[in-house]
C-alpha positions in Angstrom: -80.0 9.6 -6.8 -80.1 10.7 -3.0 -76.3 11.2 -1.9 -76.6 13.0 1.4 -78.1 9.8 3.7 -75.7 7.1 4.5 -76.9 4.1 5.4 -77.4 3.6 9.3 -75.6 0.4 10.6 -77.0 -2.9 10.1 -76.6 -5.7 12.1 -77.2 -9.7 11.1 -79.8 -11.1 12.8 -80.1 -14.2 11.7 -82.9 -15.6 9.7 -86.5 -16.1 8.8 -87.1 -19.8 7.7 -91.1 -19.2 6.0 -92.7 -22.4 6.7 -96.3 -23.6 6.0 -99.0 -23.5 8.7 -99.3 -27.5 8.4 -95.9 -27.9 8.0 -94.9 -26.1 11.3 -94.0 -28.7 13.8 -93.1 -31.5 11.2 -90.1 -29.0 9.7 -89.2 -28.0 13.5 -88.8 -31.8 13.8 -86.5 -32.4 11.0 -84.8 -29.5 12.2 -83.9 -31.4 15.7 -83.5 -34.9 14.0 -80.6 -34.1 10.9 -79.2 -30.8 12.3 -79.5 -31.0 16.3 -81.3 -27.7 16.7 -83.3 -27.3 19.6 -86.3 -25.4 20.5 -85.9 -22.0 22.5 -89.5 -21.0 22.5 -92.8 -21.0 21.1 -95.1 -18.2 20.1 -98.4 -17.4 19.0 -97.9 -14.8 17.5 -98.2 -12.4 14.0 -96.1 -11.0 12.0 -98.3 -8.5 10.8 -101.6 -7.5 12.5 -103.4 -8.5 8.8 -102.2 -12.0 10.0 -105.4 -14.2 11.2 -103.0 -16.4 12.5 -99.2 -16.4 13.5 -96.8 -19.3 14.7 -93.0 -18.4 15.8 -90.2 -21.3 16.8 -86.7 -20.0 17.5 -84.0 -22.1 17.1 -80.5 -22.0 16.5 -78.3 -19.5 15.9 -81.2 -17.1 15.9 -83.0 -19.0 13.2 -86.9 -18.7 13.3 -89.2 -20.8 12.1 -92.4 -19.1 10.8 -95.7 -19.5 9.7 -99.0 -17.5 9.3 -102.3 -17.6 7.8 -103.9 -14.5 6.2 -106.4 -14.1 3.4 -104.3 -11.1 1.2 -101.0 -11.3 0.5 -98.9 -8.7 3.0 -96.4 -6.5 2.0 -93.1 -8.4 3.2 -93.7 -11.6 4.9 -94.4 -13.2 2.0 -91.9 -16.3 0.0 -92.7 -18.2 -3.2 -92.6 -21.7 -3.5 -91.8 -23.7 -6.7 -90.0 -21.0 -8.8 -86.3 -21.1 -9.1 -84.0 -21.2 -6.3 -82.5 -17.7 -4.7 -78.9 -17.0 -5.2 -78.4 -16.6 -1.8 -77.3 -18.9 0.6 -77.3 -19.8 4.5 -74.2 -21.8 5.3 -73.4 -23.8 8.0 -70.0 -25.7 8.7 -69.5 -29.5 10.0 -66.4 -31.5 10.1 -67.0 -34.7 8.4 -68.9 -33.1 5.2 -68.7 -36.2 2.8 -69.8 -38.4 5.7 -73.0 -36.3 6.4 -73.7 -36.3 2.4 -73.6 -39.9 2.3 -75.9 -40.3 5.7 -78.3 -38.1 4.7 -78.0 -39.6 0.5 -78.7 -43.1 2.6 -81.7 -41.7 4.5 -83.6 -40.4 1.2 -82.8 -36.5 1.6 -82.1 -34.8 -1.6 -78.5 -32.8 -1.9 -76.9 -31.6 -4.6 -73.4 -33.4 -4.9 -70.6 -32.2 -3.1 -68.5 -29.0 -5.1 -65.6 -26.8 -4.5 -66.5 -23.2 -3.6 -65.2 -19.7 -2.3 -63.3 -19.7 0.5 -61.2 -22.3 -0.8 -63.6 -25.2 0.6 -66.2 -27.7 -0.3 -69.8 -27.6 0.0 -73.1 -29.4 -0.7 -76.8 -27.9 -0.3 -79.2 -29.9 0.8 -83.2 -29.4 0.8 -85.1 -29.6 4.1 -88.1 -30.9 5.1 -91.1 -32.0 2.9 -91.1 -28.4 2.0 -87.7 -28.2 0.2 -86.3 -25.4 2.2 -82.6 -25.0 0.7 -79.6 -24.7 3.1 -75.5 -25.0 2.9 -73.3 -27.1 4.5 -69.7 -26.4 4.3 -66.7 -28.7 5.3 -64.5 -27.2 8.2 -62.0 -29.9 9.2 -60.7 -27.4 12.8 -64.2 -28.2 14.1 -65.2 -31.5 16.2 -67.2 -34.5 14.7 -70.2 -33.6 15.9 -70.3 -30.1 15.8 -72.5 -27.6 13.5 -72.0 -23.9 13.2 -73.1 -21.4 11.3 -70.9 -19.8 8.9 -71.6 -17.1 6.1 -73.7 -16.1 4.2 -73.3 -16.1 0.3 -74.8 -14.3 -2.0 -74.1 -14.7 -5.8 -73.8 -11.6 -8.4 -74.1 -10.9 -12.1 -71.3 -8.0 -11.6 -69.0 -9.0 -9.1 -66.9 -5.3 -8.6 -70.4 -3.7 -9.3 -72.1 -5.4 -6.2 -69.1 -5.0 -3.9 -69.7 -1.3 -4.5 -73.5 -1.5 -4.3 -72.8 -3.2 -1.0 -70.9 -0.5 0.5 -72.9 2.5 -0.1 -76.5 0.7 0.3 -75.8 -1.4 3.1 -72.7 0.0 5.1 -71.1 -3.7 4.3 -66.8 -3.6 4.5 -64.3 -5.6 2.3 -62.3 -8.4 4.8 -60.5 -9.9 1.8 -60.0 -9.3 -2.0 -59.9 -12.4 -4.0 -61.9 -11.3 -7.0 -59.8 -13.3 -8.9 -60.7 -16.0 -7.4 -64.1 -15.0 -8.0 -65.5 -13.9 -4.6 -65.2 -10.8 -2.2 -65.7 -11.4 1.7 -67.5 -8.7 3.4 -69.0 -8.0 7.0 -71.6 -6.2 8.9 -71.9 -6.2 12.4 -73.2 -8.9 14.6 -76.8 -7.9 16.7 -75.9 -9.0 20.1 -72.2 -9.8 19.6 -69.4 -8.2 20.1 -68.1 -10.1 16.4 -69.0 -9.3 12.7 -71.2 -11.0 10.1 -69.4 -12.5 7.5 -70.9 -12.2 3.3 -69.4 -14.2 0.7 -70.2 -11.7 -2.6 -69.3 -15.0 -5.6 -69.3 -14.7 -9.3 -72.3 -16.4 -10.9 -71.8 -18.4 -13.8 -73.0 -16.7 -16.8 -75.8 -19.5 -16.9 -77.2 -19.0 -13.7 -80.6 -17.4 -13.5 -80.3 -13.6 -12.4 -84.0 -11.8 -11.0 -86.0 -11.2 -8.2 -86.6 -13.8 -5.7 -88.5 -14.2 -2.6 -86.9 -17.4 -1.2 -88.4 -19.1 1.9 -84.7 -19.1 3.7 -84.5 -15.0 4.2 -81.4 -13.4 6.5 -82.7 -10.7 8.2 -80.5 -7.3 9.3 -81.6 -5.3 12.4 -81.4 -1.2 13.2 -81.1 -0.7 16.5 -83.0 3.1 16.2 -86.9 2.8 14.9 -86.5 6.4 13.4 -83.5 5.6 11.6 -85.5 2.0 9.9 -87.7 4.2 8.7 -85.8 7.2 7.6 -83.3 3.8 5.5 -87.0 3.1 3.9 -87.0 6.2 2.2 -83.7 6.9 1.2 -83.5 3.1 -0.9 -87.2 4.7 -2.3 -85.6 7.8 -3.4 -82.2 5.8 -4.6 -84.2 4.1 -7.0 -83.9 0.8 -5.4 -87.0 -1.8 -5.7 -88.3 -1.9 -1.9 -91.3 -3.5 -0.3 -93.8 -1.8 1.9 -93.2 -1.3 5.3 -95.2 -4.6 6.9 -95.5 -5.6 10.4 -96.6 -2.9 13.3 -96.2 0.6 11.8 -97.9 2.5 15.0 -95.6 0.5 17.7 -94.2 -3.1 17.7 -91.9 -5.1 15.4 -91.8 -3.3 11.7 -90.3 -4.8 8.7 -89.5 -4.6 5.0 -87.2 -6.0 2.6 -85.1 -4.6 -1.3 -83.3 -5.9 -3.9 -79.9 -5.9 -4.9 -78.7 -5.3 -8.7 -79.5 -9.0 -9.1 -82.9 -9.2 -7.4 -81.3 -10.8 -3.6 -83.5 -10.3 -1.2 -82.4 -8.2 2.1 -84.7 -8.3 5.0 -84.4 -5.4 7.4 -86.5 -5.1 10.9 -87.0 -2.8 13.8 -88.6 -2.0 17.0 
């Protein structure tokens, strides 16, 4: 296993929602009617130049909506649909949380019920859009009735001290607080664009819970800043041994793009320019 390379620094960038071509403007829609989200701006454009067509919406909290229509399957921007659901998690945090689950319970929206989870809080997911697109909202009583942020991100484990580990050396991620016997780890990487960090909730699955690869449609995406250093980070996760997808996107100039697994099969997305 390749020792000498540490990992360059990653930066959250937010995330890639993977939406259908038909689906588009309908999901950008539900978007602005049950979470407030607005549009920033519009593009025709393709993730990868195998794309025959491309469709970009940002949004919120440097969320992107995304479609594209190719005849061969590319070598990241890809998600599968009607498997099991990923073990990681996009959260966001609003005031009145049992309120909103009873709204959106009233207007025929399907959510899970509402649980107790890391972090010593309550959450419920909820499944958006005719697509089913899987999101977290977590009660924050400091905030004001109407507001949505975005909070962490969690992602769930087999191994719990394993991962933390597997976090630090592969990914550059830091511990912010120990509660592993409480079943969770809270780690950070920096923020792209903001003088702030990133905050991961590493959690405990139950011994249940299903544990593999999975290419969910909701995909957090971490930036490096230096195009020689993306592609040097390709190669040492290759020679560590860790499952990693082809580089996809524009390889001679432009936006480039792939994503690995963790010990668990959670998908990280990592992009350059």
């Amino acid at each position: 296993m390749a020792t000498h390379f540490s990992a360059p620094i990653l930066y959250y960038d937010g995330s890639f929602i993977d939406v259908l071509w038909d689906n588009h403007d309908n999901a950008m829609r539900w978007f602005e009617n049950y979470l407030a989200w607005k549009v920033g701006r519009q593009e025709e454009w393709k993730v990868d130049p195998r794309c025959l067509q491309g469709r970009m919406t940002s949004t919120n909290w440097g969320t992107w909506l995304v479609s594209y229509l190719t005849n061969s399957r590319l070598p990241h921007h890809f998600a599968e649909r009607g498997t099991v659901e990923s073990n990681v998690r996009l959260c966001f945090r609003v005031h009145e949380l049992q309120e909103l689950h009873r709204k959106w319970l009233d207007d025929g929206i399907r959510v899970s019920a509402i649980y107790d989870g890391p972090g010593e809080t309550r959450y419920f997911d909820v499944w958006a859009t005719t697509e089913g697109i899987r999101l977290t909202l977590q009660e924050d009583s400091s905030l004001q009735h109407d507001e949505l942020l975005p909070s962490w991100v969690r992602v769930g484990v087999s191994n719990l001290q394993a991962s933390v580990e597997w976090y630090k050396q592969y990914m550059g991620m830091s511990v912010v607080r120990d509660e592993i016997n409480q079943g969770y780890v809270l780690m950070s990487l920096k923020l792209n664009h903001r003088e702030e960090d990133s905050l991961w909730i590493i959690e405990q699955l139950s011994g249940e819970a299903y544990k593999g690869k999975v290419d969910g449609q909701v995909q957090p995406i971490c930036w490096i800043k230096d195009r020689e250093d993306f592609f040097t980070y390709h190669q040492y996760l290759l020679g560590s041994g860790i499952e990693t997808s082809e580089v996809g996107g524009y390889v001679t100039g432009g936006m480039v793009s792939f994503h690995f697994y963790d010990l668990d099969g959670n998908r990280f997305n990592i992009s350059s320019m």
